[in-house]
C-alpha positions as CSV (number, residue, x, y, z in Angstrom):
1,X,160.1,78.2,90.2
2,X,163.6,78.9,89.2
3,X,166.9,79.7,92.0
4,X,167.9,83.0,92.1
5,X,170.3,83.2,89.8
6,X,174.4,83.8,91.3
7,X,174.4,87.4,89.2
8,X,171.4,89.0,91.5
9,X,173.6,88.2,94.7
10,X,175.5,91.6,95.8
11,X,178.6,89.4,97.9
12,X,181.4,92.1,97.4
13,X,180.1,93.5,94.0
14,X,181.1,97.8,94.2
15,X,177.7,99.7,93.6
16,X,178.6,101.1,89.9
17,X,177.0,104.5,89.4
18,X,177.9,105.5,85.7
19,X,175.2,104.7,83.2
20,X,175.6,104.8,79.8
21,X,173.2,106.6,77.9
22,X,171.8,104.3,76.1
23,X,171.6,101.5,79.0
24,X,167.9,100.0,79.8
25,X,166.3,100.2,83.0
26,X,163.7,97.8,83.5
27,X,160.8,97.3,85.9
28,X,158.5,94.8,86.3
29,X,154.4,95.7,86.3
30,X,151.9,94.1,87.9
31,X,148.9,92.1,86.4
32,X,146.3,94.8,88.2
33,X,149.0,97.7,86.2
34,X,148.8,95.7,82.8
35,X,147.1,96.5,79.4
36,X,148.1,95.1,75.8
37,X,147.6,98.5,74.2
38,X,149.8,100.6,76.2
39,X,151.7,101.3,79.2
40,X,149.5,102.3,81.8
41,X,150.3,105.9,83.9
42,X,150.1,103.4,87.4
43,X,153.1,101.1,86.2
44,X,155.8,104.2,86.8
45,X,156.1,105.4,90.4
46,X,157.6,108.8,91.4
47,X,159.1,109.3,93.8
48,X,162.7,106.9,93.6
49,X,161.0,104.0,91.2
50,X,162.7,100.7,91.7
51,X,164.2,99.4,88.4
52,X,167.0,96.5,87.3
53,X,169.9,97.9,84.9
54,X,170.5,95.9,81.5
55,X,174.6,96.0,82.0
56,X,174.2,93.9,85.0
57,X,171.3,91.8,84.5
58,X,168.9,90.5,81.9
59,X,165.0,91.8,81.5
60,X,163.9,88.9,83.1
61,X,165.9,89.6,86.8
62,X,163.6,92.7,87.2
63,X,160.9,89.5,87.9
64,X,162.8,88.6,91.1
65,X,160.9,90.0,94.2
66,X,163.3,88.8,97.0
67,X,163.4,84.7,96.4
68,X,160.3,85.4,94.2
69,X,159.9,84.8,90.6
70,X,156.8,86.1,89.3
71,X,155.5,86.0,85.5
72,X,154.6,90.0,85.7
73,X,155.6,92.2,82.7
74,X,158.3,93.9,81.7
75,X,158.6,97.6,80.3
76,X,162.0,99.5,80.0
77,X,163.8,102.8,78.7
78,X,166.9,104.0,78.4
79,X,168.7,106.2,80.5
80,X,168.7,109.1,78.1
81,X,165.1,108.6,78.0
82,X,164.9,110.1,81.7
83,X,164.0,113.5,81.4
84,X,166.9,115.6,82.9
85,X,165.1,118.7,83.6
86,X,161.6,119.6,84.2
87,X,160.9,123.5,85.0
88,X,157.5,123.9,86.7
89,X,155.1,126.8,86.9
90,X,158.6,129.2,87.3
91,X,159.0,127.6,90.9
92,X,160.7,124.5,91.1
93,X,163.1,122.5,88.9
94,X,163.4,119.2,88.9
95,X,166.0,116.6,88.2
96,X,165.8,112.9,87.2
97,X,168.8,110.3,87.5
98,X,169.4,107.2,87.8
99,X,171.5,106.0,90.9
100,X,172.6,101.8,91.3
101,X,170.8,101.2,94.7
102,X,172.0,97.3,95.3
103,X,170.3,95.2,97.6
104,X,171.4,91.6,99.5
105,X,169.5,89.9,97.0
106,X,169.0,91.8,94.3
107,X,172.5,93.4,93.0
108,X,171.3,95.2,89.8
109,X,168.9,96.9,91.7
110,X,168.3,100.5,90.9
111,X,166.4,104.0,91.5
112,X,165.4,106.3,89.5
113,X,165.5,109.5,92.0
114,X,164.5,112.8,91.4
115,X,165.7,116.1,93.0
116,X,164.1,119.5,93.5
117,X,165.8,122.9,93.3
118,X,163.8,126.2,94.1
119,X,164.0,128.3,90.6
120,X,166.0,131.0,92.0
121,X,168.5,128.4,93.5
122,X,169.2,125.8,90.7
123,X,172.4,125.0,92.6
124,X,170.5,123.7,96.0
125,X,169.1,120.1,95.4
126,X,167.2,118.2,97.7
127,X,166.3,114.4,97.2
128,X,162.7,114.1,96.4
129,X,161.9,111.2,98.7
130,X,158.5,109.8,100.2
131,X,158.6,111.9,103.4
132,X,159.2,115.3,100.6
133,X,156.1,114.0,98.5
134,X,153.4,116.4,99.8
135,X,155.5,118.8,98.9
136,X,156.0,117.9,95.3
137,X,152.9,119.8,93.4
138,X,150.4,116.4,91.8
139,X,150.9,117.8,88.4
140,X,154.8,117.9,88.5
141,X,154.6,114.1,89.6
142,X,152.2,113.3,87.3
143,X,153.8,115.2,84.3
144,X,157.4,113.1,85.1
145,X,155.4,109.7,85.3
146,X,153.7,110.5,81.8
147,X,157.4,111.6,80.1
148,X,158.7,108.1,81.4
149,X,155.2,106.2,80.3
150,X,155.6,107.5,76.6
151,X,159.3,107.0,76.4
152,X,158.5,103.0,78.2
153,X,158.5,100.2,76.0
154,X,156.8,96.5,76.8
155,X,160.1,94.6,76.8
156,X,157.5,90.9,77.9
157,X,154.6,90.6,78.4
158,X,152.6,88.9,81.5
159,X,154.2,85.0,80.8
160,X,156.3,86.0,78.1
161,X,159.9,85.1,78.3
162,X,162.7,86.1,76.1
163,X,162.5,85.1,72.8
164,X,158.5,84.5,72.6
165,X,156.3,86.5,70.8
């Protein structure tokens, strides 16, 4: 098993929260989550999915799971692939972004977060987190996970490492 590398250490790194449009995210998927074919709905989490940005780390650093490396895949998207907005039923709007969430051990560590405004106040936003989730209506979550699983590529594969395949 490799060291963690020096670049995953946070030390006194500033957490950096402009992304560029076209910046990867990248988050690694589980055997159990994993088809050939396509991305499956179970390999995007909502809310605040855990994902590793491409300006401060390669694809491969979204394998590290503390002082873990596992041989999981890889999928990504780029920021701009983030829905922005989702309007739902004329009720509720919500917001995706991305927001650099380092940890110890894990600097390039990142969220995407999602926010919820009632449609009559677009300016009020409050952070979707788990303790908010059985508030959030199943089809709004599962319409945000399906926008991000069809705008996911595979990035590696279960094994793969750069440059294979």
């Amino acid at each position: 098993m490799p060291d963690l590398p020096e670049y995953m250490l946070k030390k006194d790194k500033p957490t950096i929260n402009d992304f560029a449009p076209d910046e990867h995210l990248y988050r690694r998927v589980p055997e159990d989550f994993w088809d050939d074919a396509e991305i499956e709905l179970d390999s995007i989490d909502f809310p605040d999915m855990s994902v590793t940005r491409e300006s401060l780390a390669p694809a491969t650093s979204a394998r590290w799971i503390g002082e873990e490396y596992v041989d999981w895949g890889v999928i990504g998207f780029q920021v701009s692939d983030m829905p922005s907005e989702i309007r739902f039923q004329g009720a509720y709007i919500y917001r995706m972004r991305a927001v650099h969430a380092p940890q110890r051990r894990n600097y390039p560590h990142s969220e995407v977060r999602s926010f919820e405004s009632k449609w009559d106040k677009p300016e009020e936003q409050m952070h979707v987190d788990k303790q908010a989730m059985p508030g959030v209506p199943r089809e709004a979550q599962q319409e945000w996970r399906e926008l991000i699983r069809r705008r996911s590529r595979i990035i590696l594969r279960p094994g793969e490492e750069p440059g294979e395949g």
